[in-house]
C-alpha positions as CSV (number, residue, x, y, z in Angstrom):
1,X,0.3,-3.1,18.0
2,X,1.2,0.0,16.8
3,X,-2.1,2.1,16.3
4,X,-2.7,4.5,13.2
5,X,-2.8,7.6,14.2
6,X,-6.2,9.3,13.4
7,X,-6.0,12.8,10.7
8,X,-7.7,15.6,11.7
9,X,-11.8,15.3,12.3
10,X,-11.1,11.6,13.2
11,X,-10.7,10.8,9.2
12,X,-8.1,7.7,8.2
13,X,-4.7,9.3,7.4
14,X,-3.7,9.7,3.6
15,X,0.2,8.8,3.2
16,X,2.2,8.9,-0.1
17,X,4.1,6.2,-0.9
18,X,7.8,6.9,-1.4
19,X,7.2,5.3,-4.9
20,X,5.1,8.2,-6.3
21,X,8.4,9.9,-6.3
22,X,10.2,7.7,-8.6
23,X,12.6,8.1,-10.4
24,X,13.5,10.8,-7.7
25,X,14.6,9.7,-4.1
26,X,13.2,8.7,-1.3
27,X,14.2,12.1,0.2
28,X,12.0,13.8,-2.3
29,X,8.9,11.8,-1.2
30,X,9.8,13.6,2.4
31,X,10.0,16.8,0.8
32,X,6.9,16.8,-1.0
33,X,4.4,15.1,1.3
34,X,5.8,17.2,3.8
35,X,5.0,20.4,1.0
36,X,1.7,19.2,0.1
37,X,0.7,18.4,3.1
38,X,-0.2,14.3,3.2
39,X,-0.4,12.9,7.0
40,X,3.0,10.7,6.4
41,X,4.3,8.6,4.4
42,X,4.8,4.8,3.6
43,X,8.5,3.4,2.9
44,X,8.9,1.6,-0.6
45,X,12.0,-0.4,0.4
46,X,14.1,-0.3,-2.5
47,X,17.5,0.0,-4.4
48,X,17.6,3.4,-2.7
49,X,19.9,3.3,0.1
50,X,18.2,5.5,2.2
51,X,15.1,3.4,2.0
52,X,17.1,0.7,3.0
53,X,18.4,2.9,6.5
54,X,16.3,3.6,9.2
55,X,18.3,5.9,10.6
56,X,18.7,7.6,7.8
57,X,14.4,7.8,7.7
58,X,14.4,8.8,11.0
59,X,16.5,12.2,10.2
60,X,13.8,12.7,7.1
61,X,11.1,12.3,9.5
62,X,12.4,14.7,11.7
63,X,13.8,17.0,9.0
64,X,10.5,17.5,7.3
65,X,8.1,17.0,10.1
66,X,6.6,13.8,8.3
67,X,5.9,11.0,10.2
68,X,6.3,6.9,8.6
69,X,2.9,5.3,8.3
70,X,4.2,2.4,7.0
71,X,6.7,0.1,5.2
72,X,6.6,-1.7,2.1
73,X,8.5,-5.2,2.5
74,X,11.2,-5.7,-0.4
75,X,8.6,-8.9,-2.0
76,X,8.3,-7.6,-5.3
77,X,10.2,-8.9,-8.3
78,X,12.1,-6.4,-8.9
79,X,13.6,-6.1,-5.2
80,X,14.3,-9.8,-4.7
81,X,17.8,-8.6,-4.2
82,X,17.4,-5.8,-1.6
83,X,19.1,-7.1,1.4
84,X,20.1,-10.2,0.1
85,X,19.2,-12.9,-2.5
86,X,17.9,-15.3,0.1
87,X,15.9,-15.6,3.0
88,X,12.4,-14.3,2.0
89,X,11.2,-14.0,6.1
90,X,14.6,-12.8,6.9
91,X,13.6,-9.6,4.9
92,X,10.1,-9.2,5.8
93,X,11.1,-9.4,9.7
94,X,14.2,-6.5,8.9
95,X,10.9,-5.1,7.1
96,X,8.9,-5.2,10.5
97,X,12.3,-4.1,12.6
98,X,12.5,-0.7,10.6
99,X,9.0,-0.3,11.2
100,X,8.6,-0.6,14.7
101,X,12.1,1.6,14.9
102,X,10.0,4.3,13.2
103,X,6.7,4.1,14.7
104,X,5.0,3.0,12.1
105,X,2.2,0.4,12.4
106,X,1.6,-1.9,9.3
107,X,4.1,-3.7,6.7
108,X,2.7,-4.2,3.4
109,X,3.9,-7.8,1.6
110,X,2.9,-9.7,-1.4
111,X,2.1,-13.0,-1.4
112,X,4.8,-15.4,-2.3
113,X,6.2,-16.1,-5.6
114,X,4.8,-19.8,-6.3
115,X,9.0,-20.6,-6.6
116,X,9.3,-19.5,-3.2
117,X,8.3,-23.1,-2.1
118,X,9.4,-23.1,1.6
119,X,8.1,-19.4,2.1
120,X,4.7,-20.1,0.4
121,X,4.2,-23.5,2.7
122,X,4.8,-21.9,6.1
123,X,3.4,-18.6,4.7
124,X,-0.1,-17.7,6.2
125,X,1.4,-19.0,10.3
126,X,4.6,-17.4,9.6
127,X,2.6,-13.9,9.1
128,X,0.5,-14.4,11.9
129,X,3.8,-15.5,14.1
130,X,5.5,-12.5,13.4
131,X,2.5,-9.6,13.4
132,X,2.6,-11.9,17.3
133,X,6.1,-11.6,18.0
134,X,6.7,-7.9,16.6
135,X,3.1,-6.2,17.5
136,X,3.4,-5.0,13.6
137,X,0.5,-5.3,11.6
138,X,1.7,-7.6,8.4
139,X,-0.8,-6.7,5.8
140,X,-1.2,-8.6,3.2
141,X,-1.8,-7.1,-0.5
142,X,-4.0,-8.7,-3.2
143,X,-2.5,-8.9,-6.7
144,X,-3.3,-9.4,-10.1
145,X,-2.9,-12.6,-13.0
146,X,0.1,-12.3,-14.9
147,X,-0.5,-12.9,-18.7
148,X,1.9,-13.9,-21.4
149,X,0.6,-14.3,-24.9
150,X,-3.2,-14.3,-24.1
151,X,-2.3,-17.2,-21.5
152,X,-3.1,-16.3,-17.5
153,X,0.2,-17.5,-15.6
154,X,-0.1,-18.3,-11.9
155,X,2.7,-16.6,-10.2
156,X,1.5,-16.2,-6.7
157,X,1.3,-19.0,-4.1
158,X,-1.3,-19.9,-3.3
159,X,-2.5,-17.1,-5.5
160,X,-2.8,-13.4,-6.5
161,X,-6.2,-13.1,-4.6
162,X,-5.8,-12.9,-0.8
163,X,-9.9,-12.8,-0.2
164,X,-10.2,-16.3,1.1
165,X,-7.0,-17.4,2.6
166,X,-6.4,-17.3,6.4
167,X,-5.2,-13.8,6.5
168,X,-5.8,-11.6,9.6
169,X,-5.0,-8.3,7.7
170,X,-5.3,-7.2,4.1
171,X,-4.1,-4.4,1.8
172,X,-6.3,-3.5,-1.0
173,X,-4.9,-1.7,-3.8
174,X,-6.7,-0.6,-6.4
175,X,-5.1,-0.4,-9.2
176,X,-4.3,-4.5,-8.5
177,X,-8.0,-4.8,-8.4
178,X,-8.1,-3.4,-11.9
179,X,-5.5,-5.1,-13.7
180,X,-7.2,-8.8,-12.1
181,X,-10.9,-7.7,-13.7
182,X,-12.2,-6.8,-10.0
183,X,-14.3,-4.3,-8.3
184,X,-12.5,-2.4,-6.0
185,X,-15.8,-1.8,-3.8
186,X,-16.9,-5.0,-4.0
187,X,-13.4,-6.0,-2.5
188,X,-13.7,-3.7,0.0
189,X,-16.8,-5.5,1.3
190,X,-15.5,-8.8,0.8
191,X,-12.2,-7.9,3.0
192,X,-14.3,-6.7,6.1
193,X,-12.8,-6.2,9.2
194,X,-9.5,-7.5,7.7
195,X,-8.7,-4.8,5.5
196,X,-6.5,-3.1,7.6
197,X,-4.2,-1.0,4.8
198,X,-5.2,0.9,1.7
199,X,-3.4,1.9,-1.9
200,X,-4.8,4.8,-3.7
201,X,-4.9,4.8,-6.9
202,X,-7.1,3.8,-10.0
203,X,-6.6,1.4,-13.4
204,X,-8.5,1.0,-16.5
205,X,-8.9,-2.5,-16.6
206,X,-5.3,-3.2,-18.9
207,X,-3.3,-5.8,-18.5
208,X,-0.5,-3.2,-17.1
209,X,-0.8,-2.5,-13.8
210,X,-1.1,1.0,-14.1
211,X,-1.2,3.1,-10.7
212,X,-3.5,6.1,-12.1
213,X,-4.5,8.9,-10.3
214,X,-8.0,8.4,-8.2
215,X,-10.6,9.4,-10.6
216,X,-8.6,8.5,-14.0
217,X,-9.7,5.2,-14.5
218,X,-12.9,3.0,-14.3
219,X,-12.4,1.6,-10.6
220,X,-14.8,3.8,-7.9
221,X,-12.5,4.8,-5.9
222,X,-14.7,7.8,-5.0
223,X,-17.0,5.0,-3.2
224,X,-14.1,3.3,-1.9
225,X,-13.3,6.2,0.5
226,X,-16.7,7.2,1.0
227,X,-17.5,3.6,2.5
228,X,-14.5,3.4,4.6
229,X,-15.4,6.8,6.1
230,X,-19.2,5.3,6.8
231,X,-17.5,2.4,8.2
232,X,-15.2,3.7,10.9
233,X,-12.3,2.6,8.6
234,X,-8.8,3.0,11.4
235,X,-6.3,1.9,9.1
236,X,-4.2,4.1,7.2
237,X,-5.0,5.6,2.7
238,X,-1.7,6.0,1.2
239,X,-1.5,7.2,-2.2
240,X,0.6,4.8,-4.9
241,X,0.4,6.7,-7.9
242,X,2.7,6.5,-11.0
243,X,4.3,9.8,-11.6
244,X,7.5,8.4,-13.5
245,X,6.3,10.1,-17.1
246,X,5.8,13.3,-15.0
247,X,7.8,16.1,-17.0
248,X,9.8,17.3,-14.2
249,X,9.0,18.2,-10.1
250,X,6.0,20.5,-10.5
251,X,4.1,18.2,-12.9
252,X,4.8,15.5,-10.3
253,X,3.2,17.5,-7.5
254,X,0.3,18.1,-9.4
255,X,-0.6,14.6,-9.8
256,X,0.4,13.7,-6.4
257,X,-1.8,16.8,-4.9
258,X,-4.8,16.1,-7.0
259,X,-4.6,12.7,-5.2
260,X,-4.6,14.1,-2.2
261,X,-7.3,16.6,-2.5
262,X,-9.2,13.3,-4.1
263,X,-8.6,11.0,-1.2
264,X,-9.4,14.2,1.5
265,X,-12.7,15.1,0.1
266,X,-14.4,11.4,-0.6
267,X,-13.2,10.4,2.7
268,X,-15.2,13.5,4.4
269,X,-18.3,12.6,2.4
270,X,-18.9,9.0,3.6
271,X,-21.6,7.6,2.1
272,X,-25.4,7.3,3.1
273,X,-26.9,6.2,0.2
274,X,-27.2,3.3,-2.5
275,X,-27.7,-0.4,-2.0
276,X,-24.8,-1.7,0.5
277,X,-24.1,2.2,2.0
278,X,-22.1,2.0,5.6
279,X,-22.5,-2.2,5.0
């Protein structure tokens, strides 16, 4: 498998997702990483055709000196359509083909759509057959309840919480962990050795998934870092904040650079400390 590259002072990396830069490009998500100065980034695969073209990342990378961490399958609703309206594995192997192209180590996926009835059967051994067959990491990302008119609606086979199916790696997201009523920490813990893939960001507790920046909400992300500094944590932090009300480029950057500055200092200071600390 692709190993994650350690950042400087043997701390995990901290990526931005090519997300944050929405409703700009995917080339601007190069740009200003590679201006801020975030260790890489990780691919959104999206309606975007340059997220869709790994040749066309591999001239960013090399353009802007920013490496790929990683790559986001096309599994959410909205991009049921990128590279086809079929063939669920067919996209998440394309997914892992683009990532070993690029160097990067880990695909992110969702858990299936419970409609998705032939993917969501064969879905746990299909993940662990091709992390096998491609020496990718395929990390799997816990969700949240959907809710319609005060009624929970189970949309996820065999559901939004990844903690206790046969997974070998996990991404956590934060921000997920809010919206489903959960403690990002305690998640953390629960994941163990499987947590192999982090989104940075923070949520309130609504019902919207909201993707705030680290320290804007009522998750502790602050203690999220600081434990997977104590604990040796060699997977990769990439920042998935929503920036799309941002008035303009430079209100953008300060929202993605006070993530970074968030995610670089908690993740110097691991914890030592408080009931669980380094556990």
């Amino acid at each position: 498998m692709h190993p994650v590259q350690p950042a400087a002072g043997g701390r995990p990396p901290v990526g931005l997702s090519t997300s944050c830069s929405y409703p700009e490009s995917t080339t601007a998500a190069f740009e200003i990483a590679g201006r801020l100065g975030y260790d890489g980034v990780e691919v959104m695969v999206w309606t975007d055709p340059v997220s869709q073209d790994a040749g066309a990342l591999r001239r960013l990378v090399e353009h802007y000196g920013v490496p790929v961490l990683s790559v986001h399958a096309p599994t959410l609703l909205l991009t049921q359509r990128i590279w086809g309206r079929g063939d669920p594995w067919g996209k998440v192997e394309k997914s892992c083909e683009m990532a070993a192209e690029l160097g990067a180590g880990t695909v992110v996926v969702h858990p299936p759509f419970r409609w998705q009835r032939e993917y969501a059967a064969g879905f746990v051994e299909g993940v662990r057959a091709l992390e096998a067959s491609t020496g990718v990491v395929l990390a799997v990302e816990n969700m949240f309840p959907w809710r319609a008119r005060g009624r929970e609606v189970v949309a996820y086979a065999p559901g939004w919480d990844p903690t206790h199916v046969g997974y070998d790696h996990l991404t956590l997201d934060l921000s997920h962990a809010a919206t489903s009523g959960r403690d990002s920490l305690e998640l953390t813990r629960a994941f163990g050795e499987r947590l192999a893939h982090v989104h940075l960001c923070d949520g309130s507790g609504s019902v919207k998934d909201e993707h705030l920046v680290p320290g804007d909400g009522a998750q502790p992300c602050a203690e999220v870092l600081q434990h997977l500094a104590a604990t040796g944590f060699t997977g990769a932090v990439v920042a998935e904040v929503n920036t799309r009300r941002a008035r303009g480029r430079a209100a953008r950057e300060h929202e993605l650079a006070r993530t970074l500055a968030f995610a670089r200092e908690h993740l110097a200071a691991p914890a030592t400390t408080g009931p669980g600390a380094g556990a």
